[in-house]
Every structure is written in structure tokens, then in C-alpha cells.
LUMVOMI-720174 format. One record per atom (N, C-alpha, C): residue in one letter; x, y, z. Coordinates in steps of 0.1 Angstrom, whole numbers, plus 5000, padded with zeros to 4 digits. Layout:
N
aXYZ...
% end
This chain:
345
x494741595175x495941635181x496741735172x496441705157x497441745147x497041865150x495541925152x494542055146x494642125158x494842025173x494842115183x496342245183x497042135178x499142155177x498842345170x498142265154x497942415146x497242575154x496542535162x496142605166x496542695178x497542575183x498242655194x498942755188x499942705178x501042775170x500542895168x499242895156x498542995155x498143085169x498043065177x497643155189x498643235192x499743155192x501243235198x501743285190x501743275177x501643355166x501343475166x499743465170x498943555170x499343685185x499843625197x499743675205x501543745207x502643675195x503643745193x503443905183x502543835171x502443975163x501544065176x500444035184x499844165192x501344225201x502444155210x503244225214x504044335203x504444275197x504844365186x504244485179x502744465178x502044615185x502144655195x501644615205x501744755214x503144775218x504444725211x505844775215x506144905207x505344895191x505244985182x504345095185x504045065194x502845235195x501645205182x501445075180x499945095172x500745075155x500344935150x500344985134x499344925127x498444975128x496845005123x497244895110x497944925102x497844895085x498144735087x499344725096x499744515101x498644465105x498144535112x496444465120x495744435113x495444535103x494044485093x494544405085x496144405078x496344295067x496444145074x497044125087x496643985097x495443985096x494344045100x493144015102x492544015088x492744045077x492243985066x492643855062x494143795063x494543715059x493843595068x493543625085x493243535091x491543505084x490543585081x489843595079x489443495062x490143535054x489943455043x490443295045x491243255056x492043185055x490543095064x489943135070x488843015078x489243065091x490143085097x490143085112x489743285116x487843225120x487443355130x488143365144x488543275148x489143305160x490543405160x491043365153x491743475148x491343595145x490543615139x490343745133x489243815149x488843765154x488143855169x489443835174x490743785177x492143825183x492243945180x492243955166x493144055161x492144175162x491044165165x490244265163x490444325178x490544205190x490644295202x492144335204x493144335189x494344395195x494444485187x493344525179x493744645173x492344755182x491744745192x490644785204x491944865209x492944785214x493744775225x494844895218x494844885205x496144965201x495545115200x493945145195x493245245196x493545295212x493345215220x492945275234x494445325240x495445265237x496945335233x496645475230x496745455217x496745585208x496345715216x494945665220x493945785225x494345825237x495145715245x496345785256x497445855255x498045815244x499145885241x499046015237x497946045233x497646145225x497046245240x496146215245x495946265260x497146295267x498246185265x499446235276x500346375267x499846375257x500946535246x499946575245x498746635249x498146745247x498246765265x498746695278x498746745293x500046795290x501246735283x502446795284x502246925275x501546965264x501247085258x500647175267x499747135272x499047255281x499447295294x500647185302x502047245313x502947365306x503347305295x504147405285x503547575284x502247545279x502047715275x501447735291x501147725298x501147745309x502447805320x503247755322x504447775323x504947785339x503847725346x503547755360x502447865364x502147925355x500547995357x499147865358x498447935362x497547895372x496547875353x496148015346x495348035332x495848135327x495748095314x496248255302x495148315296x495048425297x494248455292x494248525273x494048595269x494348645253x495748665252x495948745255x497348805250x498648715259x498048645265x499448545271x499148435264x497948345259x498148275248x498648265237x498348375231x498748425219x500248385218x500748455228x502548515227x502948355231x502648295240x502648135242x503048045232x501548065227x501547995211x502848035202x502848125201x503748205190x505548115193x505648135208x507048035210x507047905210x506047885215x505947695214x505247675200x504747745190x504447635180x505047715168x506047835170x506047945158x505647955151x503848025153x502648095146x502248195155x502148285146x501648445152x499948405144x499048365156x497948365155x497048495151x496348535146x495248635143x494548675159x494048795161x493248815174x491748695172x491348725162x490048635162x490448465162x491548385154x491648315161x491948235170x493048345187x492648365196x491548345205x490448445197x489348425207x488148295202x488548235190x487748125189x488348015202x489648035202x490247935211x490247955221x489648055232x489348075241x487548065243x487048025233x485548015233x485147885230x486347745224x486347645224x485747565232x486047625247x485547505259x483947565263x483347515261x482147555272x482047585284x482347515289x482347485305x483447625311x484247705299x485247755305x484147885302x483547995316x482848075313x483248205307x482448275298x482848395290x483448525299x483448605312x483548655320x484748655321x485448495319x487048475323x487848515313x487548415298x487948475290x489648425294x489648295303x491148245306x491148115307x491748045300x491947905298x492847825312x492647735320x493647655330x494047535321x494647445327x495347335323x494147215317x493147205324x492447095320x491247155305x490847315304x490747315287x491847355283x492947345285x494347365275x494247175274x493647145277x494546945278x493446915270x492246985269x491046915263x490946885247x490146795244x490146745231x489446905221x488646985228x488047055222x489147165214x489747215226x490747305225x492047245212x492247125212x493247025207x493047075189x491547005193x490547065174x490947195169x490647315178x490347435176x491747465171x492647415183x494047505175x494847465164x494547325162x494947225147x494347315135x493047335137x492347415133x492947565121x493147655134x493847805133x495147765129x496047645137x497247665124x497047635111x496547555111x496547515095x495947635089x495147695095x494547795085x496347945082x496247935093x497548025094x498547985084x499447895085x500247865077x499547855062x498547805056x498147845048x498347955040x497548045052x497448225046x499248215044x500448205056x501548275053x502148185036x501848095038x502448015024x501748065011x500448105010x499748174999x500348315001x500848355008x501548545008x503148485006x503448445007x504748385002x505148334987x504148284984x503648254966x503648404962x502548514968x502648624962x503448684958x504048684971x505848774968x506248724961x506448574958x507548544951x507148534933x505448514931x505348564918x505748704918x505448754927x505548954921x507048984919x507648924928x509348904928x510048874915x509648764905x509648674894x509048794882x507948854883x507248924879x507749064875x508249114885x509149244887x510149274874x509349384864x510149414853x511249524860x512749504858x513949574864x513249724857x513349844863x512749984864x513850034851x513650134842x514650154833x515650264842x516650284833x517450364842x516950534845x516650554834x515650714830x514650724843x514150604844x512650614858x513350644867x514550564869x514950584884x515750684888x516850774880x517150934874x515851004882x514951004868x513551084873x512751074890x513250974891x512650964906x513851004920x515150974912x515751094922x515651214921x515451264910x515251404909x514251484915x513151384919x511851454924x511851384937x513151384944x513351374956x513451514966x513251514978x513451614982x515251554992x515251684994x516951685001x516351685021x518051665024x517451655040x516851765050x516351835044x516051985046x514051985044x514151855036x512651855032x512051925018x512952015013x513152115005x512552034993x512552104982x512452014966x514552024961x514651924954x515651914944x515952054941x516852074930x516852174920x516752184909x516352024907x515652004893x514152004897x513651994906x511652084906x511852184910x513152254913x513252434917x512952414898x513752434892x513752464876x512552444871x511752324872x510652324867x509452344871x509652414883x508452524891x508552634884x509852664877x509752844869x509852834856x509352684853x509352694840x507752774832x506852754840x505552804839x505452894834x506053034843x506253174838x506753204826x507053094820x507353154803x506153184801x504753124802x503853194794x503053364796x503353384809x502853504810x503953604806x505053564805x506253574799x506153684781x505853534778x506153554764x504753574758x503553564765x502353634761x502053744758x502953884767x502953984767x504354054761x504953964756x506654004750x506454134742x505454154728x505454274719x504954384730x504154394745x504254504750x505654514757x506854474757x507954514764x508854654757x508654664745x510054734738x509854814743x508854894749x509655014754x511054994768x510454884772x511754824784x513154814775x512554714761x513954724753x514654834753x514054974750x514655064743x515455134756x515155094767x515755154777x516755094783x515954944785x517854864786x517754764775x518954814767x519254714751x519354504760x519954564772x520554384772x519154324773x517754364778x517054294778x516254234766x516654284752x516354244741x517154064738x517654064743x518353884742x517353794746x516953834756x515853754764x514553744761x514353844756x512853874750x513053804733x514353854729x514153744716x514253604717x514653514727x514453434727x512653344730x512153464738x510953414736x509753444724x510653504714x509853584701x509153454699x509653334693x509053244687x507653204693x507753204707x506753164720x505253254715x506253394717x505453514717x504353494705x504753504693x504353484677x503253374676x503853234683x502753154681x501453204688x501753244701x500553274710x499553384707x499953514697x499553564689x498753544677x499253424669x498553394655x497253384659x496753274671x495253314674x494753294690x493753334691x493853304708x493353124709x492853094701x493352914700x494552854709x495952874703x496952914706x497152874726x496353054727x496853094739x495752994752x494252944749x493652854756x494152764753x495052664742x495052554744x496452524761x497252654756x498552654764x497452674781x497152724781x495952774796x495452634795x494952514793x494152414794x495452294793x496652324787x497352204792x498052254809x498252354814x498952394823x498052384835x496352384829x495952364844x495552234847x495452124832x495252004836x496651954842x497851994839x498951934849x498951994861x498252114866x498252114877x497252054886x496552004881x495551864884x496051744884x497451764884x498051594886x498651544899x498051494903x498551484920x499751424924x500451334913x501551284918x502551374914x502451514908x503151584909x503851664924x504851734924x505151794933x504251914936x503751984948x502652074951x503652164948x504652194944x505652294944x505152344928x505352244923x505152264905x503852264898x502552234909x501352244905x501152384908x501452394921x501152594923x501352684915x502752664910x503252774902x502352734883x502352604878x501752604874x500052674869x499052644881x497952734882x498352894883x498952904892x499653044895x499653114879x501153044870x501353124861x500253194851x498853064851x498153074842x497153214849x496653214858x495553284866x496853474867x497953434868x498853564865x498753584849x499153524841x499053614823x497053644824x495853554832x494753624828x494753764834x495653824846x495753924853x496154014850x497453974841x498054074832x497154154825x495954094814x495654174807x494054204812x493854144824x492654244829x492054354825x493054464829x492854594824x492454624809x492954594799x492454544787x491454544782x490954414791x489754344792x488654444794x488954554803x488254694812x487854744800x489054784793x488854894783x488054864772x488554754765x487754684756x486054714764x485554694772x483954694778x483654844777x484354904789x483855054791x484555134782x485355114771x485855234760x485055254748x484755414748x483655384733x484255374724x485755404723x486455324710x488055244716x488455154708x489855094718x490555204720x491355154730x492855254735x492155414735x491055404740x490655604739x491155614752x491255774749x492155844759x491555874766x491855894784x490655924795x491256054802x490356104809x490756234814x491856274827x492356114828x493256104835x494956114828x494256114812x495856144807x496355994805x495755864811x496455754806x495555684799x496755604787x495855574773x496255414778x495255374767x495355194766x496955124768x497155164757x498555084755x499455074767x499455244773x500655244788x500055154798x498655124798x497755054808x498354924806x498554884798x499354724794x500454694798x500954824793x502754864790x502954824809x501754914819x502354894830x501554744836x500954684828x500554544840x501354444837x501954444825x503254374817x503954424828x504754564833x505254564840x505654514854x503754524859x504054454873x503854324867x503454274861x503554094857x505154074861x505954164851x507154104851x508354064870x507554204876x507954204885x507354094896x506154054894x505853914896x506453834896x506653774885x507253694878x508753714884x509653774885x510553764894x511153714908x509653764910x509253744929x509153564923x508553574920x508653384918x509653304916x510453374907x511953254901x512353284916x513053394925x513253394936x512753284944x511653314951x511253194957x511253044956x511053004938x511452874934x512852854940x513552914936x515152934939x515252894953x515152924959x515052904974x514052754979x513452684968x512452624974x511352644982x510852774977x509552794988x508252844975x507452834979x505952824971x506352984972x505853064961x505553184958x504153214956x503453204972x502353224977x502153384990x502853494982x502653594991x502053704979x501453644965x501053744953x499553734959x499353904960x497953944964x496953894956x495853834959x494653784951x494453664946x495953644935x496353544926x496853394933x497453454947x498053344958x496753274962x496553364965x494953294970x493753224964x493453274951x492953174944x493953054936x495253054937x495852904931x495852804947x496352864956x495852794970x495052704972x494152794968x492452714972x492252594958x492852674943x492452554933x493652424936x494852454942x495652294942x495052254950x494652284962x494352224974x492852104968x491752164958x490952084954x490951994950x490451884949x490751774944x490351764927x491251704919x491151704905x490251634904x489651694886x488251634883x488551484878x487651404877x488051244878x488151274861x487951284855x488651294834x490251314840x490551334850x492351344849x492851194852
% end
């Protein structure tokens, strides 16, 4: 009687803690620790209880879980009939705020079998399916992932970010253009800064310009110094020709300042062309030809059109426009910016 009493107790025991599951919606972890204790303690009957109330709390679960994936797949549905790509997508994107990938999208429309390729549109019963359920647990997690690893990035690079000095950021307004599209007028200035060398390469053929107008001697003396070094050897004058055309092989330069750069150098080799002539076909330098013109004035006048070049250019810089209307010379610096620099730059 004593053992029958115990056992009742224990039953109704047993069959208060099962209501108390299934009021709870299932708690897996109470179930197993009762059914161990009943188990070490001698009473199996207990423990096959507890085993068919934790059957029972599974078969809950797996309904509940069926009844929020029918209410999810009413939801993106929205009274349509099937969504196909791009109504999924945007679906998803409001009910679960994730901007899914197009690919996968179309995994999730290739989840169901039974749903055929041709359609390429999901109804209610593969939106409710366990397959589709997988697939999209799936692609979020992958999603949020990716956005939380690009979120880290920013925020090392963010953390990372040495403040720019003030000089950089000066220099980078300066080589702004205005709302006109124009250059600055600090890369007008340094577009004509080039022409000093064809400038002051040919300076000792000017005096006779000196002697005719005195004010142009100010000018010309200031590039004496230029002049003199470029003279001592023609060392000198290629190394100045080899640094002017490797900056005009610099692409993140302004095309304003690489033209005139090439430009100036391919104008001083123009200047002394003629020269060049005489030196070949003269049986001695500077001989006199039967035209009455000698070496020297031959200079005296390509110095001259140089110079007048050379003017036509500061103009143009001035205005902001390429000084690409010099016969011959325009046309081969054209073609060399437009090339692409040699990879040593």
C-alpha cells in the first residue's frame, strides 16, 4: 500500500512537471535533468514518462515552427498569388532588413524542387517549406556576416586614418579646377614654368634684342645664372631634357602641366635645329652661304621665333587652355602625353 501511495505521488508529479511543459512551449534542458534523476534513482517508469513528454514537446516545437514559417510566407507574399526574383528580394529586404545578393536570390528560388525552373516563382507552400526555411537562414547569416566584416574595415581604416597635413590639403586645393572646369591659377603658373628652359638656353643669342630694347636686359639677366649653368656642358642641358620629360610621364599630374612640360623640351630641341643643319652641311661653322645669311643670324632668328612661341604659350596658360596650336611641336607633345608612361616611372 505504502509503494502503491509512492508511486501514485510520483505519477502526478510526473504528470504536473509534463503540464508545465507543454504550457512552456518545450524546455528540453528540465526534461532531461527529470529524466536523469528519475533514472539513477531506480524508477524506469518514470523515465519512459518523461521520455514520451519530451516526444510530445518536440512534436510542439516542429509545429510551432511550421505555424512562423506559414505566417512568414503570408507576409512576403502579401496577397500575391508567387514572387518571383526581384519581388522577393525587395520582400525580404522589408521583412527581414537584408539586401540580399542576386545569387543568393536565385539559390533561394532553386531551393524547392518541385518548384520548376521555367517559373523561377515561389507560392506560399515553398515560401512555408522547411527547404526554403534552410536556405534563407542560410544567405542571412552569410549576409550579415559580409556587412559586419565591411563594418570592421571601415572602422579599422577609420582608427587607422593618419589626419592629412595641412601643406597636402593646400596642394590639393590648388590643383583643383574652378567651376568652369578650367585649372587653378596656381597650375596656370606652373604650366609656364617649363619655358624657362628654352628660355634661358638660348639667352647669350638675345643681345642683339638687348641692344635694341635696353628693358629686356632685366629679364634676360635674371636668367643669366640658368643660362651659364646650361652652357658649362651639354650634361647640364640633357639632364634638365630627362627630368622634364620624366614629369611629364606622371599621370597624376595635370594634362595641362605635362603638355607644356614635353612641349617646352621638344621647342628648345627646335630652336637650335638649324644649327644642328649647319654644323652637318657647313664645310666650316657659321660659313657664309650665297644667300647672304650667316650662322649666327640663323640662331639669332629661331631664338627669335622660339621667343615668340614661347609667348603664344604664357598666353594660353593664362587663360587656361593647352597651347596646342604650335605647328609640328603641338603635334608631337599631343601624341607623347596621350601615351602611356614607361612602367620605370
Amino acid at each position: 500500500g505504502f509503494a502503491l501511495a509512492a508511486a501514485g505521488g510520483a505519477a502526478a508529479a510526473v504528470s504536473g512537471r509534463a503540464a508545465e511543459v507543454r504550457r512552456t512551449g518545450g524546455m528540453r534542458r528540465v526534461v532531461r535533468c527529470r529524466a536523469a534523476d528519475a533514472t539513477h534513482g531506480g524508477e524506469p517508469g518514470l523515465a519512459l514518462e518523461l521520455e514520451s513528454v519530451r516526444g510530445e514537446v518536440e512534436v510542439l516545437e516542429a509545429a510551432r515552427r511550421k505555424e512562423r514559417r506559414l505566417e512568414r510566407a503570408r507576409e512576403l507574399l502579401g496577397g500575391e498569388e508567387a514572387l518571383g526574383k526581384e519581388a522577393l528580394r525587395g520582400k525580404l529586404a522589408d521583412l527581414l532588413g537584408v539586401q540580399l545578393s542576386q545569387e543568393a536570390v536565385d539559390a533561394l528560388l532553386h531551393c524547392e524542387p518541385a518548384v520548376p525552373d521555367a517559373s523561377r516563382a515561389l507560392g506560399l507552400e515553398a515560401l512555408a517549406g522547411e527547404p526554403f526555411d534552410a536556405a534563407l537562414r542560410e544567405a542571412v547569416q552569410i549576409q550579415r556576416e559580409a556587412e559586419r566584416e565591411e563594418r570592421l574595415r571601415l572602422s579599422t581604416a577609420e582608427s587607422s586614418r593618419v589626419e592629412e597635413p595641412e601643406w597636402r590639403i593646400w596642394l590639393r586645393r590648388q590643383f583643383s579646377t574652378d567651376a568652369g572646369g578650367l585649372p587653378s591659377p596656381f597650375v596656370r603658373f606652373l604650366a609656364c614654368l617649363p619655358y624657362i628652359l628654352p628660355l634661358a638656353d638660348g639667352g647669350d643669342l638675345a643681345q642683339p634684342l638687348i641692344n635694341a630694347f635696353p628693358f629686356c636686359g632685366s629679364f634676360f639677366w635674371v636668367l643669366s645664372p640658368l643660362t651659364a649653368l646650361l652652357d658649362v656642358s651639354d650634361l647640364a642641358k640633357e639632364a634638365a631634357f630627362a627630368l622634364l620629360l620624366i614629369l611629364a610621364f606622371k599621370q597624376d599630374l595635370p594634362r595641362i602641366i605635362r603638355f607644356n612640360l614635353s612641349q617646352a623640351v621638344y621647342l628648345d630641341v627646335t630652336c637650335y635645329a638649324p644649327a644642328i643643319l649647319l654644323e652637318v652641311f657647313a664645310p666650316t661653322p657659321w660659313a657664309e652661304y650665297d644667300v647672304g645669311i650667316s650662322g649666327p643670324e640663323v640662331l639669332f632668328w629661331s631664338y627669335m621665333l622660339g621667343l615668340v612661341t614661347v609667348a603664344y604659350c604664357f598666353w594660353s596658360n593664362a587663360r587656361g587652355f593647352e597651347p596646342d596650336r604650335v605647328p609640328i611641336v603641338s603635334t608631337i607633345t599631343d601624341y607623347i602625353v596621350d601615351t602611356p608612361g614607361p612602367r620605370w616611372q
